[in-house]
N, C-alpha and C positions, 0 to 999 in steps of 0.2 A: 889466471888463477882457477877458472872454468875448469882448463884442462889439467890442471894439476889435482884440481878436487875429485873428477870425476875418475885420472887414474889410481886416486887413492881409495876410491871407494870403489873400482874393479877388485881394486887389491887384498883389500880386507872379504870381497863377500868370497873371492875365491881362496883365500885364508880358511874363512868358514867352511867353506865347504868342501874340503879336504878333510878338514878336521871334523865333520858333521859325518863324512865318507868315514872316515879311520875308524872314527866309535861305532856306525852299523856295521862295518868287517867284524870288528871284534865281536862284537853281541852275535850277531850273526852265524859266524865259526864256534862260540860258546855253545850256542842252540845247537846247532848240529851235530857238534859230537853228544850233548848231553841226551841229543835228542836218539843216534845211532847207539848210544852204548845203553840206552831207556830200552831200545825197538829191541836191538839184540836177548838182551837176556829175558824182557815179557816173551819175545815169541819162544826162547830155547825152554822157557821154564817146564811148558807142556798146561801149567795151570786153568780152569776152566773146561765147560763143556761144550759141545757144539751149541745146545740149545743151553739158556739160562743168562742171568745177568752176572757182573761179576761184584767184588762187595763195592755195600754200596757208599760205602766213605771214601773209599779209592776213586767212584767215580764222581762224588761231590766236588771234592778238591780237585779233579780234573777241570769239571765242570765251571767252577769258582774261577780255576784260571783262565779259563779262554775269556771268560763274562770281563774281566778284569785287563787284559790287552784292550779286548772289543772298545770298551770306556777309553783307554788310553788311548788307543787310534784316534775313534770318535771326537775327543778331546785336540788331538792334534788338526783334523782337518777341519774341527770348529774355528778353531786358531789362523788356520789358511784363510776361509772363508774371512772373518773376519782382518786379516791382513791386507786379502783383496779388495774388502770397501775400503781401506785403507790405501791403495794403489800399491802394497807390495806384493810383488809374484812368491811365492811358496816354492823354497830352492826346491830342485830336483832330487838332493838326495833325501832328506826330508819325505817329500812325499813319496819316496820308491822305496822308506822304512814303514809308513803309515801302510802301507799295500799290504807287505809283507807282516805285518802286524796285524792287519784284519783277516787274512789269508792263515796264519797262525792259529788266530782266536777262533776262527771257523772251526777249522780242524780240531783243536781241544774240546772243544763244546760239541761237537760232531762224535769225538769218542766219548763224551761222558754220556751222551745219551744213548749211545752205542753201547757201553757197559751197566746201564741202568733198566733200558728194555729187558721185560722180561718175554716179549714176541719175539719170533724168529725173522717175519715180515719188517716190523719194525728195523732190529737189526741190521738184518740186511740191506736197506735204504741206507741207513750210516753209512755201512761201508760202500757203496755205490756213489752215493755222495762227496764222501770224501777221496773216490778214486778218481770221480770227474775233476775236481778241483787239483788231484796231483798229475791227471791227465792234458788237462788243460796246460798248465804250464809248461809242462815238458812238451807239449807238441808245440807251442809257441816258440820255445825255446831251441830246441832242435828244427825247424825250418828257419831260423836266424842262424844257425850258427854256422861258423867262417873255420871251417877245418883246415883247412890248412896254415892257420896259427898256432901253436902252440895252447895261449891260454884259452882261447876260444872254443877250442878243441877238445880240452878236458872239461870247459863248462858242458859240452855234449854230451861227453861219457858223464858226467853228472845229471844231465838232464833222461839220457836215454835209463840211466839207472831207477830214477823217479816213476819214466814211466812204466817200466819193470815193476815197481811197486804197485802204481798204479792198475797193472793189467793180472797181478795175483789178487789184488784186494776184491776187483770183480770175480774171479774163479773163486774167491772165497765167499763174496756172494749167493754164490748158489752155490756153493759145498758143501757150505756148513761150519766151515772154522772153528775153532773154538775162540773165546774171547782172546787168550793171553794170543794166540798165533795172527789173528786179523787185526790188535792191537799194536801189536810189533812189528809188523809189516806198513802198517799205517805211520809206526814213529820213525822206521825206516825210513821211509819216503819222504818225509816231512825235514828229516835228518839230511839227506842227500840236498832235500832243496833250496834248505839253509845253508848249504855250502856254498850252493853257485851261488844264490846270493851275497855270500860274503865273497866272493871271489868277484863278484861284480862291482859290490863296493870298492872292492882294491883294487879294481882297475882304473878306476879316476884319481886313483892316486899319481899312478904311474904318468 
């Protein structure tokens, strides 16, 4: 009976966790085009100056939202924590949606005070900031990646894309940007990276 319990309770946590995989693909893929078709037209709009903040209800509500992930991650790996004095492990896709949820909220809360600064200095660190953060992944991401598969492989052109964002956000940096054009390069980026992460979701599907 040992062994019949123990392969039913295989069976259900990988049940779960298919199904915990399928809902980050989709949220995931949601975020990234909303987040690509956001980048797209702030950076084409032209709006904003090099120097200045941009309004500042626009970046309240940015602001708001990352604070508001940040808490729900938080909440989540309070829940782990508390799981583990409980002896249960904290499935894997679970926590690789808590990452990617603090990694989010980062970046949100990173443009709203990036569109709030009325310093140029100031500014500039945002965007520095958050190119490290879109750098970072992508260079993790492209020295893993297994080119000669298929899906692997487009995760790289997704990754190398990211860091493409990541290395204009620096040139924007010191350039000067204006808010709508280092804004939309930043949602760019963040848009691309929520791809591959939903494409990684879907791959424990398969």
């Amino acid at each position: 009976m040992s062994d019949v319990r123990n392969i039913a309770i295989y069976a259900s946590a990988r049940e779960l966790g298919a199904k915990e995989a399928r809902k980050n693909a989709v949220v995931q893929a949601a975020a990234g085009v909303i987040l690509l078709a956001a980048g797209y037209f702030t950076a084409a709009s032209g709006y904003g100056e090099s120097v200045g903040p941009a309004h500042p209800v626009c970046a309240a509500l940015i602001l708001a939202g990352g604070l508001y992930l940040c808490v729900q991650a938080m909440l989540v790996v309070f829940r782990a924590l508390l799981a583990q004095y409980e002896h249960f492990a904290m499935p894997a896709e679970e926590a690789a949606f808590s990452l990617y949820e603090f990694r989010v909220s980062a970046a949100l809360m990173l443009t709203g005070l990036r569109l709030l600064l009325p310093w140029r200095a100031g500014q500039a660190l945002c965007e520095l900031a958050l190119a490290a953060i879109l750098a970072y992944c992508a260079v993790a991401r492209l020295l893993a990646t297994n080119w000669r598969a298929w899906r692997p492989a487009l995760g790289g052109v997704l990754a190398a894309l990211s860091a493409a964002a990541a290395l204009a956000l620096v040139v924007g940096a010191f350039a000067g940007f204006s808010w709508s054009l280092s804004t939309g390069i930043a949602a760019l980026g963040f848009g691309v990276d929520s791809l591959f992460c939903a494409l990684e979701s879907a791959k424990g599907l398969s």
